[in-house]
N, C-alpha and C positions, 0 to 999 in steps of 0.2 A: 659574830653569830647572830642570825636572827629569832628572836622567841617572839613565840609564839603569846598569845593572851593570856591563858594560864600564868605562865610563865614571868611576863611582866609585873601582871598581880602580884604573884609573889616576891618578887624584889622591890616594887613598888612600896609593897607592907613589909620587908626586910628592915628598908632605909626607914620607915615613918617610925619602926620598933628602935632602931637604933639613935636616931631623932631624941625619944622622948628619952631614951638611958642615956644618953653623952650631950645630946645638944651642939655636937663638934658642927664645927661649918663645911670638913669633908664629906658631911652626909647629906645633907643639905643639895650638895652640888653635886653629887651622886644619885638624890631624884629626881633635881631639875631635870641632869641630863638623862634617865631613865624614861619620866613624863615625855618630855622631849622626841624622842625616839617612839615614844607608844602613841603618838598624835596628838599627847593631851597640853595643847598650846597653853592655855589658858590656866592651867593645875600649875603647869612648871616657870610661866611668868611672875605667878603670885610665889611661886617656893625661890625664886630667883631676887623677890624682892625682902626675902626671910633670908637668904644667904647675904645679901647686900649689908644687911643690922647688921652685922659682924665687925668690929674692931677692925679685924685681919682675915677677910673671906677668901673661901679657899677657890679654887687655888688662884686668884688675885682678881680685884675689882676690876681691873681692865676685861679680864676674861670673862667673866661675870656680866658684864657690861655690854663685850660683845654679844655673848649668849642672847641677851634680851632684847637688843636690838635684832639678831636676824629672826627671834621667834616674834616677835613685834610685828615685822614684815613679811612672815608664813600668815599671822593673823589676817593682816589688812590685808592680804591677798583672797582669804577665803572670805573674809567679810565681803569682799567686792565678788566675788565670784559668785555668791549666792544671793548678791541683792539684787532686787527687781528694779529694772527703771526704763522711764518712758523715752523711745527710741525715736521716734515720728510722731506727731498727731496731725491731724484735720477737721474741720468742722463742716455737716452737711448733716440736707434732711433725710436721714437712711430709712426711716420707714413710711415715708410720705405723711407725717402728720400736720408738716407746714409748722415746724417746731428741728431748728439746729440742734440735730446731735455731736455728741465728741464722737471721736473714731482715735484710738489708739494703738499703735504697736509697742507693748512690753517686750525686754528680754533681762538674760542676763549677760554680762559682756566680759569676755574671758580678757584678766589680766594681759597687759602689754602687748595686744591683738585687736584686729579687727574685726574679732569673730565671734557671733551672739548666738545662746544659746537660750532655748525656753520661749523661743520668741511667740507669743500670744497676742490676738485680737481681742481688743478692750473695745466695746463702744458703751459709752455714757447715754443715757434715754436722755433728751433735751427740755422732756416734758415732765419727766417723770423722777430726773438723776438717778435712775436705778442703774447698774453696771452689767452687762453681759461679756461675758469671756469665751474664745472661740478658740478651741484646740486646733493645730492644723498638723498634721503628718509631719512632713518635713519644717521642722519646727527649728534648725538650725544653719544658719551660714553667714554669709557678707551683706554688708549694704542692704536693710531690710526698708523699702519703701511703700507708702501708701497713693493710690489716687482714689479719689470720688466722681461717678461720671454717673450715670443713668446710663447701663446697658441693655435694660427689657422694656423699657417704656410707659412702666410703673407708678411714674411720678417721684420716686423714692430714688436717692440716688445709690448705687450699687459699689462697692468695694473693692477693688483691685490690692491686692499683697504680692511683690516680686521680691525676691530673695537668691543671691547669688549663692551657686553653691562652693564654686573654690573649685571648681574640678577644668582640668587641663581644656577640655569641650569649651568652657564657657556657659555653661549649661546654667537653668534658673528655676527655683520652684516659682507658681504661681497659682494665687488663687484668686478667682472673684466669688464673693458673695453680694446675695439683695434678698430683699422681702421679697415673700411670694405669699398669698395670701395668711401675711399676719405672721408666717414664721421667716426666719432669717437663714436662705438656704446656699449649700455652696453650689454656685452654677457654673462654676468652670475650676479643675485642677490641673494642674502640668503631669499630674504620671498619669490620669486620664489619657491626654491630650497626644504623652510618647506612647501610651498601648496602642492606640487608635492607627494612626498616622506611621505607616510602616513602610521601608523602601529598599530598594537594593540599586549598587550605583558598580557600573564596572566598567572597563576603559576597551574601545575599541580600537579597529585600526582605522587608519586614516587620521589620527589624532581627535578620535572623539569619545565620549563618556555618554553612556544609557542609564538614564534614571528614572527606573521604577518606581510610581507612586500606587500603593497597591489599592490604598481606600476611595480614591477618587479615580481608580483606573486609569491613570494618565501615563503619560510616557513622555520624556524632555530628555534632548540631544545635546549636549553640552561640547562647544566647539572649544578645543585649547590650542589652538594656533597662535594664542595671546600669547602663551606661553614661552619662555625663553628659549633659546636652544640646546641649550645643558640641560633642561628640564625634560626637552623632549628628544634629546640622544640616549638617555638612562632608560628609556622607553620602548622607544620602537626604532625601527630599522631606518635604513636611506630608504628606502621603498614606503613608509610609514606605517610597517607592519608591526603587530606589539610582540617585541622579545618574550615573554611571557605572560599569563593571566593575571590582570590583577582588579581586584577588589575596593572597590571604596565603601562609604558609608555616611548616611545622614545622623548627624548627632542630636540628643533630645536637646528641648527647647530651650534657645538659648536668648530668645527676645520675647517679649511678650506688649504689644502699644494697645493704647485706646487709639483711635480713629473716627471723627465723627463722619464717615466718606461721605452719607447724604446729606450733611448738614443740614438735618432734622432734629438734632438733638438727643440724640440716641448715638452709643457710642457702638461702633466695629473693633471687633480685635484685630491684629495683625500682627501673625506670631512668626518667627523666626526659626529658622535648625538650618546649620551649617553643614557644608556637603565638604567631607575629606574625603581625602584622592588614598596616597599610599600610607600617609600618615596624619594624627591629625592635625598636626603644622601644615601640611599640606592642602589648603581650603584651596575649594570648588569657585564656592559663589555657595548660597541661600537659595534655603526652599521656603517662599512665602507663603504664607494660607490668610487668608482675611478670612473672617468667622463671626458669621452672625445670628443674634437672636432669633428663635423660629417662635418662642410662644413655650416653647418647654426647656430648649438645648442651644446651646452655640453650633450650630453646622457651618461646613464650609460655603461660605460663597464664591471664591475662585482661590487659584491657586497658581505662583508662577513663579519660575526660576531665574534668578539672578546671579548673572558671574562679574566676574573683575574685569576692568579693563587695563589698558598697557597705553602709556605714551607715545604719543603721535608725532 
């Protein structure tokens, strides 16, 4: 039966009343395991090693022993679960002072996983050692990486944070920040980036696919003739007409690169989203955007679609 807080207390302070009238060792091991069960690791460790004094501890030092080994290892698990540590660093001049700053990713990193949570932007002033920490929205998932590049042309070099998120898509947050006159602003997000960039993808006949690119007004025909012919029997007819309507879809952003393409020293994005067909095992090809700095925003500067090839 499970009790409630009340509840606990008062058994908790039943055993500690019975404790001090008997001193027996089955009470003892009565609020280990009572602490135990209420979350209080730490209360029932120390009452585990007051059952231990005992001649003849109840109900036997083996069990006792076990006890405090697996609350031992509830400990170490929360102690790691709530400690901060540094995931990534790099060093670079982020706010153009002509002085190396640090740039860090903190998190915390969930027991027997690869999965960080809390994950935070550290940068250390090179000039100054002062520390700034940058909250970002999607603050948890895989493989949390930094680069340093000069995106605006600032002098200062600008911050890229990509972060997987675990989801079946492939999908990634990402953030760049840089100085902009004197404060440290985010100039590019990834759920920006999917509100923006919106598309509709559907299968034609004759074995082809229309994709809609709505912000940049485009339109791309996607040929699957590449396609096996089990893939495209489940589809459309001997005629290559489609058995029925069907739907695909561009998933949010699942790459995100620096690019210097003029090799001026200024970097270009080059983001990524994946076109599924019926499901989303079932990939297209890529819808590439390259995007670059205007002075205020990342806009696009082209944008082109990429599919698979097949064996010759």
């Amino acid at each position: 039966m499970k009790l409630d807080t009340y509840d606990i207390r008062k058994v908790i302070h039943y055993y500690y009343a019975k404790i001090q009238e008997t001193n027996h060792p089955y009470y003892w091991y009565c609020l280990a395991e009572t602490q135990s069960r209420a979350g209080l690791t730490n209360e029932a460790l120390q009452t585990i090693d007051n059952a231990l004094s005992f001649p003849n501890p109840y109900p036997s030092k083996l069990e006792l022993l076990d006890m405090q080994l697996n609350l031992q290892t509830v400990l170490s698990r929360e102690m790691n679960l709530n400690r901060t540590v540094i995931v990534t660093s790099k060093q670079g001049d982020i706010n153009g002072d002509g002085t190396k700053d640090n740039v860090f990713l903190t998190a915390n990193k969930t027991p027997d996983s690869p999965f960080w949570r809390n994950i935070t932007l550290v940068i250390q002033n090179g000039r100054t050692n002062q520390y700034e920490q940058v909250q970002m929205k999607n603050n948890a998932g895989y493989n949390p990486t930094l680069f340093l590049g000069d995106f605006t042309g600032n002098k200062g070099e600008g911050i890229l944070v990509v972060i997987d998120t675990g989801g079946s898509g492939g999908s990634i947050y990402a953030y760049v920040f840089s100085y902009l006159n004197g404060r440290l602003l985010t100039i590019f997000n990834s759920d920006t980036f999917n509100e923006t960039f919106k598309y509709d993808v559907n299968y034609e006949n004759q074995y082809k696919v229309k994709l809609n690119s709505y912000y940049l007004k485009e339109r791309y025909i996607l040929d699957l003739t590449y396609k096996d012919k089990e893939y495209l029997s489940e589809i459309y007819n001997e005629e290559g007409v489609l058995k029925a309507p069907i739907e695909g879809w561009v998933n949010p952003l699942s790459g995100l690169y620096p690019v210097d393409y003029n090799r001026d020293g200024i970097y270009e994005l080059e983001a990524y989203q994946r076109i599924a067909g019926r499901y989303n095992a079932d990939s297209l090809g890529y819808v590439q955007t390259v995007l670059k700095w205007n002075g205020q925003a990342f806009v696009p500067d082209r944008q082109n679609v990429a599919i698979f090839g097949r064996g010759i």
